[in-house]
C-alpha positions as CSV (number, residue, x, y, z in Angstrom):
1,X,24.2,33.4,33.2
2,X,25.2,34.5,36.6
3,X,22.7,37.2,38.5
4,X,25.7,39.7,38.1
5,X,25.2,38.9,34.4
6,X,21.9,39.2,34.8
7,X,22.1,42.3,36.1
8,X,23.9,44.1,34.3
9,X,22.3,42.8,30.7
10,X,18.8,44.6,32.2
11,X,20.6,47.7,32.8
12,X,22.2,47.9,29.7
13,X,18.6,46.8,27.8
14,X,16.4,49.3,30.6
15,X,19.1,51.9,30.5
16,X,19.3,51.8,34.4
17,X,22.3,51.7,36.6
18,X,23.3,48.3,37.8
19,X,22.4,49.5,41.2
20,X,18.9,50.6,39.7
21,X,18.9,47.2,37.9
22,X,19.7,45.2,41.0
23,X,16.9,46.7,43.2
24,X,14.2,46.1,40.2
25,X,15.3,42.8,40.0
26,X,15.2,42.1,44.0
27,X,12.1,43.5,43.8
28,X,10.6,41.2,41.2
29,X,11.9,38.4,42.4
30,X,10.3,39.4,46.4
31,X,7.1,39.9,44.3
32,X,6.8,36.9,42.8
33,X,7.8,34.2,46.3
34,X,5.3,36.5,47.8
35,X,2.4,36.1,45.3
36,X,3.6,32.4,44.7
37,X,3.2,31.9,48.3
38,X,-0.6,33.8,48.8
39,X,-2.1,32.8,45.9
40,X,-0.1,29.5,44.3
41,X,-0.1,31.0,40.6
42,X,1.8,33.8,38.5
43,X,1.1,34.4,35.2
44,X,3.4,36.4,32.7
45,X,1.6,36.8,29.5
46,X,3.9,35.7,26.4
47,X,6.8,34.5,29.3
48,X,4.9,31.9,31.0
49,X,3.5,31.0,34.1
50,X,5.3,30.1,37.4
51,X,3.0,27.7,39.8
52,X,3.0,25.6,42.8
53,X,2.1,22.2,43.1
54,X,1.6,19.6,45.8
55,X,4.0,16.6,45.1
56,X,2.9,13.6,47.0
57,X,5.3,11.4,49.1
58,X,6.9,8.6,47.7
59,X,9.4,5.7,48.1
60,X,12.5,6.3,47.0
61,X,15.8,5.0,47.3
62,X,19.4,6.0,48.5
63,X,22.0,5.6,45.6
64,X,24.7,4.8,47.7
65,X,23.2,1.7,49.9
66,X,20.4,1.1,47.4
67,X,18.0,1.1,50.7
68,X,14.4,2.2,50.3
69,X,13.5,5.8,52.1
70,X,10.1,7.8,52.4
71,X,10.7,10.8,50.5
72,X,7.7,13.4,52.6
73,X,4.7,15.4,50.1
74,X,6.3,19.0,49.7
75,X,5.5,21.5,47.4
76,X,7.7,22.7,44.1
77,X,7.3,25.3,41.8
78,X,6.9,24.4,38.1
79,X,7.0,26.6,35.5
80,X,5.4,26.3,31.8
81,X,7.0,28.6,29.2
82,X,4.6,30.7,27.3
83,X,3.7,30.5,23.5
84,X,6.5,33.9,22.8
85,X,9.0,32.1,24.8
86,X,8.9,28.9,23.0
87,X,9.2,30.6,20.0
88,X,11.9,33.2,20.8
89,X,14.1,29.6,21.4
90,X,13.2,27.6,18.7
């Protein structure tokens, strides 16, 4: 599903205008890097919960030349579906 997609299935559901649509979900997603960025941890009860963890460097190595690199620590976000989630896809 493209954000267009995306978009437009929330409007239909919300009974917004895409344009309404569009802004809620900017909105959402602004929310969510900011609080992921402050505070590390979002929680969605019944969705799941979006986090950020500290992933430590490590050797790697390049595919092509099969040479060994230093891939730096960074931080990801991981997410773990929540109990409805799971369900709803079973």
């Amino acid at each position: 599903m493209t954000k267009a997609e995306l978009i437009a299935k929330m409007a239909e559901k919300a009974e917004l205008s895409k344009a309404q649509a569009e802004r809620a979900l900017k909105g959402f997603l602004e929310a969510t890097q900011e609080t992921l960025a402050a505070e590390g941890k979002l929680t969605l009860t019944g969705f799941g919960t979006f986090a950020v963890e500290e992933r430590q460097a490590r050797t790697g190595r390049n595919p092509r030349t099969g040479e060994e690199i230093q891939i730096p620590a960074c931080k990801v976000v991981k997410f773990r579906p929540g109990k409805e989630l799971k369900d709803a896809i079973q």
